[in-house]
N, C-alpha and C positions, 0 to 999 in steps of 0.2 A: 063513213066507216070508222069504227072505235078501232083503236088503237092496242096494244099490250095484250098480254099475255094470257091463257085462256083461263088460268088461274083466275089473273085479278078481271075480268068481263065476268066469270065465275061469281065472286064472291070481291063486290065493290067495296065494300065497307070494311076496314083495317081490322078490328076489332073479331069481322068473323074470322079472317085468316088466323090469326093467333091462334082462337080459338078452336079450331079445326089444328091446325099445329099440335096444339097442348095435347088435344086428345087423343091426335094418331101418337105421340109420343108416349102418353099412360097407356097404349092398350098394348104397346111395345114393350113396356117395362113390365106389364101385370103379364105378357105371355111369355116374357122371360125367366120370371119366376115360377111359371105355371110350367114351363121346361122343364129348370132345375131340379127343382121338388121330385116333379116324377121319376126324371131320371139320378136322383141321388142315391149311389149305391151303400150305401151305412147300412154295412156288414153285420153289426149287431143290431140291426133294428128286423135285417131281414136272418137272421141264425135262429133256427130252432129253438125250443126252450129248452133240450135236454141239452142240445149242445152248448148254451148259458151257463146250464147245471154243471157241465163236464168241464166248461173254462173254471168253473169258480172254485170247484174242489182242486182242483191242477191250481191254481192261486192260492187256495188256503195251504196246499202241501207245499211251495218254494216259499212261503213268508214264513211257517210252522218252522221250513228249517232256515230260514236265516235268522231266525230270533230266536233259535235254539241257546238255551241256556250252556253259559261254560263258566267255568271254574278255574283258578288260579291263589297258588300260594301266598301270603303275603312275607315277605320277607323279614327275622330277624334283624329291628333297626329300621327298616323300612317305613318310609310314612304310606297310611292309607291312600291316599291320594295319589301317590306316583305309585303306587302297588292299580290302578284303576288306569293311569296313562299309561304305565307300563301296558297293563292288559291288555287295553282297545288299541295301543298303537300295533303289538303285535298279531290282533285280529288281523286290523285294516290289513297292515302289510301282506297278510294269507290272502285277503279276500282280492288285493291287488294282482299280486302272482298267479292267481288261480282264474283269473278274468272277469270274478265276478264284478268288483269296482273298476275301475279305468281313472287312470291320470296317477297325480303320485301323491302320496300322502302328504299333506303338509304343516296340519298341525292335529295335535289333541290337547283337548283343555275337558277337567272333570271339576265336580264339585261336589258338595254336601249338600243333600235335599232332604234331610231330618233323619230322626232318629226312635228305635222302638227298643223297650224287650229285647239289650246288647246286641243291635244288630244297628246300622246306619248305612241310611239311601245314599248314593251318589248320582247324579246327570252327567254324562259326559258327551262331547259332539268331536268327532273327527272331520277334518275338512280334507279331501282329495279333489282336485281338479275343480275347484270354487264352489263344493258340494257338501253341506255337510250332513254328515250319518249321526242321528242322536242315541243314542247308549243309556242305558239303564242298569244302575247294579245294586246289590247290596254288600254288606262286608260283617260277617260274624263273627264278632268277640272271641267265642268259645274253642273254633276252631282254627282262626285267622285266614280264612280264605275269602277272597272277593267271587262273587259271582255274579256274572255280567252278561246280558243283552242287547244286542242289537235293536233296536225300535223302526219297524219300518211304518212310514208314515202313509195313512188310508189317499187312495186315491182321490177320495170324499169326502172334505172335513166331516162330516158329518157320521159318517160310519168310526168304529172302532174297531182295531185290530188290537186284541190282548195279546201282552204278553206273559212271559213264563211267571207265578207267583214265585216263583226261587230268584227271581229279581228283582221283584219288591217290594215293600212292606205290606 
């Protein structure tokens, strides 16, 4: 009378066990996945196409108004530049108060991005809660006001979201 287990009287040879192992192991893992898959509930893969259409106009209309262009005085004496940190820092601070950012401002830093036709670009970036918000503006000779933009950044580098041409060159 043999000995052991009905497994090894089964299957003597080391080499088959493993392999019977392995495989009941991949048909494990491939009906795992064959689970998953099915029952993946990804919401936008299963939404309507008008209701696609209805999220994405509702998105073009809250980015249209956070990148709404605004305007500000430059000050008598004032340099352009702080007339541009001036400006965005007092955005942020609305846009904090108001809910739409969270955490607290903590810095604004702007710059010179060229120049046309008495008008000159500026970039500027606010950072609240380790976040920062990039800005767009221009600044007009003629009248001395800066006018400035929010830039909200495409969920898809790939795609482009414009903003206002009153912001830049």
């Amino acid at each position: 009378m043999r000995q052991g287990s009905l497994w090894m009287r089964m299957f003597p040879a080391l080499w088959m066990r493993w392999a019977i192992s392995i495989a009941i192991a991949v048909a494990a893992v491939v009906a795992l996945i064959a689970f998953v898959d099915h029952n993946n509930s990804n919401s936008e893969a299963n939404s309507s196409p008008k209701a696609l259409v209805r999220e994405y106009r509702y998105a073009q209309v809250v980015i249209g108004t956070e990148q709404a262009p605004h305007t500000a005085a430059v000050a008598r004496g004032q340099s352009v530049q702080r007339a541009f940190v001036a400006a965005v820092r007092a955005d942020m601070r609305h846009r904090i108060k108001t809910g739409n950012v969270s955490g607290q401002l903590q810095k604004v830093r702007c710059q010179a991005a060229g120049a046309q036709a008495g008008r000159a670009a500026y970039r500027c970036a606010a950072e609240a809660a380790n976040v920062n918000y990039p800005y767009v503006g221009v600044f007009t000779r003629a009248t001395r006001h800066v006018t400035y933009c929010q830039r909200d950044l495409p969920p898809i580098p790939t795609e482009r979201i414009p903003v206002s041409a009153r912001c830049t060159l």
